[in-house]
N, C-alpha and C positions, 0 to 999 in steps of 0.2 A: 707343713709337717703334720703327719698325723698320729693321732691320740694310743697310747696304749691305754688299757683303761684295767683295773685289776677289780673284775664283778666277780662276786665273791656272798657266799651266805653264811651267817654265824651266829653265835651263839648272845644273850646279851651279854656275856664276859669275854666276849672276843678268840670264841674257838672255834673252826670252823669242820673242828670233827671231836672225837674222842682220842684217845691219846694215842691209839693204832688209826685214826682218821676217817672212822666209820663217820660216815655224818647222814644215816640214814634217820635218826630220831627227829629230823631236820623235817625231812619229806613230808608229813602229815600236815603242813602249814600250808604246803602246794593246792591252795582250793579252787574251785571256780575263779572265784574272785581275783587270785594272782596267778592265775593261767593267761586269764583277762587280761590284767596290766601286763603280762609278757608279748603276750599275741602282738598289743600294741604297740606297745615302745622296744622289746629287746628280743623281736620273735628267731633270729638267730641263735639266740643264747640255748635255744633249746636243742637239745640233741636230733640228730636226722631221725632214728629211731621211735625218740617222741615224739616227732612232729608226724611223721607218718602216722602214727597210733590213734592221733587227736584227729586226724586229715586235714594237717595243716602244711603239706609240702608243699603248698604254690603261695606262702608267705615270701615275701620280698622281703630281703635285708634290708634293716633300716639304719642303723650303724656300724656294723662289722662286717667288712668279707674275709678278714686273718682271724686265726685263732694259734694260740701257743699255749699248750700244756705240758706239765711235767708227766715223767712216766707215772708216777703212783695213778692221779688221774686218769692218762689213757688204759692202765694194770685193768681198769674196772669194766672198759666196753672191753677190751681184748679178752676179758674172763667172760664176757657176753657171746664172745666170737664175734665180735665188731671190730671191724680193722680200720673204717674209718667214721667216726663217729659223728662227724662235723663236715660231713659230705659238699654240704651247702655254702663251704667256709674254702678259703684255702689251710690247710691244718698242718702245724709244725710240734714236734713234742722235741720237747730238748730231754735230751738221755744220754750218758755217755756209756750206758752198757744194752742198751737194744742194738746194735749191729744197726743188721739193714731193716731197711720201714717194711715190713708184711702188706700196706698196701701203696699201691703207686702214687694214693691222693696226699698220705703224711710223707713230710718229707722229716728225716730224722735230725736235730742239731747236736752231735756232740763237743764241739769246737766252739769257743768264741759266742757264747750264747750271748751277751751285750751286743759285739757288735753286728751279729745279724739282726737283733731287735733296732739297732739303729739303723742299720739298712731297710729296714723294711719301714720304720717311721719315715725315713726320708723320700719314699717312695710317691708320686702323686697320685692322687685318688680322694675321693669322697667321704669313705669309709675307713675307719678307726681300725685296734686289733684287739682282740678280746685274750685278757691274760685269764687263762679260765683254773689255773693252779695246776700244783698245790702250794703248799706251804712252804716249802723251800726256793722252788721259783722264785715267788714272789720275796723273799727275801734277795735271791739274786738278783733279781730286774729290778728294786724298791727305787734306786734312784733315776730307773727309767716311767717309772710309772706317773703320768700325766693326770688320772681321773681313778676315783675311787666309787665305785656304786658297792654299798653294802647292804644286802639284806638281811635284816638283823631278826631271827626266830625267835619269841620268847620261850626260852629255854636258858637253863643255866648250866653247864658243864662242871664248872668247878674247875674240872683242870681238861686238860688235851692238845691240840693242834692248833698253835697259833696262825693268826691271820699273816704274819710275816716269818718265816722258822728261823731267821739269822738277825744277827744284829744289826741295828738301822739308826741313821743319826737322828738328830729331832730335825723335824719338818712338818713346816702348817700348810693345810689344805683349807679350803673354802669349802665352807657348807651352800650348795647351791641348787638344791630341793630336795626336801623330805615328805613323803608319802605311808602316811597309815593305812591296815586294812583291817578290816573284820575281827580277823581273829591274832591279831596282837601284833601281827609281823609289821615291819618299818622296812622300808628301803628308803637310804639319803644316799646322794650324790655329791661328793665331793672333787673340786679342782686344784692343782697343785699348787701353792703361790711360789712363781718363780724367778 
């Protein structure tokens, strides 16, 4: 069975935008230093566009060939004129008002967004799927989500975009490695106890 995993960056109060979901205040923590820990361990996570920019398009996936984002998410490369942003990725955006996918690589979910994520966990392979958001997803998939990597920005919002946007029962995860850097940021990873 493979991993959904909901990686995700936030706020220390747990928002992973502003209350319109801007979470560009976020970006200035992106330094050398966690470009570095991306390259290494989540170098799919990065957008095909970024990675070309950096010249990193001949990075090998090291845990993700799926990716599932919500529309707000993809709203922001298609405002780029990127139609598929995660090129590197197989890439699904669950929507139930985009129509048909602008490019052949996304394929669009409006129907039954659980159980195509369960078809695709069920699927064999090496490689996990990256729930890349937003905040409503991840409230929809919560009880599908296997693995939490959170990169936590020291920043405080106060209020905006939560990490999950719907209501979720209580459920423990395993803290199963925490990584500091430089300039304040944390990434932990946690597992689902199930």
């Amino acid at each position: 069975m493979r991993k959904l995993t909901y990686f995700i960056a936030c706020s220390i109060d747990g928002f992973i935008g502003d209350p319109s979901g801007d979470a560009t205040a976020m970006l200035r923590f992106v330094d050398e230093e966690f470009i570095d820990f991306l390259k290494a361990e989540y170098p799919e996570t990065m957008a095909t566009h970024g990675r070309r920019a950096l010249g990193l398009d001949d990075l090998p996936n090291k845990r993700f060939d799926t990716i599932i984002q919500g529309r707000g998410s993809y709203d922001l490369a298609l405002k780029e004129g990127i139609t598929s942003p995660y090129a590197h990725l197989r890439e699904y955006v669950a929507s139930r008002s985009l129509g048909a996918s602008p490019d052949q690589n996304v394929e669009i979910i409006a129907d039954d967004l659980v159980g195509k994520v369960r078809e695709l966990k069920a699927e064999d392979g090496e490689f996990g799927i990256y729930l890349c958001g937003g905040s409503q997803l991840a409230g929809e998939l919560f009880d599908e989500v296997d693995e939490l990597v959170i990169k936590t920005y020291p920043l405080v919002y106060g209020e905006g975009m939560p990490m999950f946007g719907s209501g979720c029962a209580i459920s423990e995860f395993t803290l199963e490695s925490a990584r500091t850097f430089g300039n304040g940021a944390l990434v932990r990873t946690y597992g689902r106890k199930r």
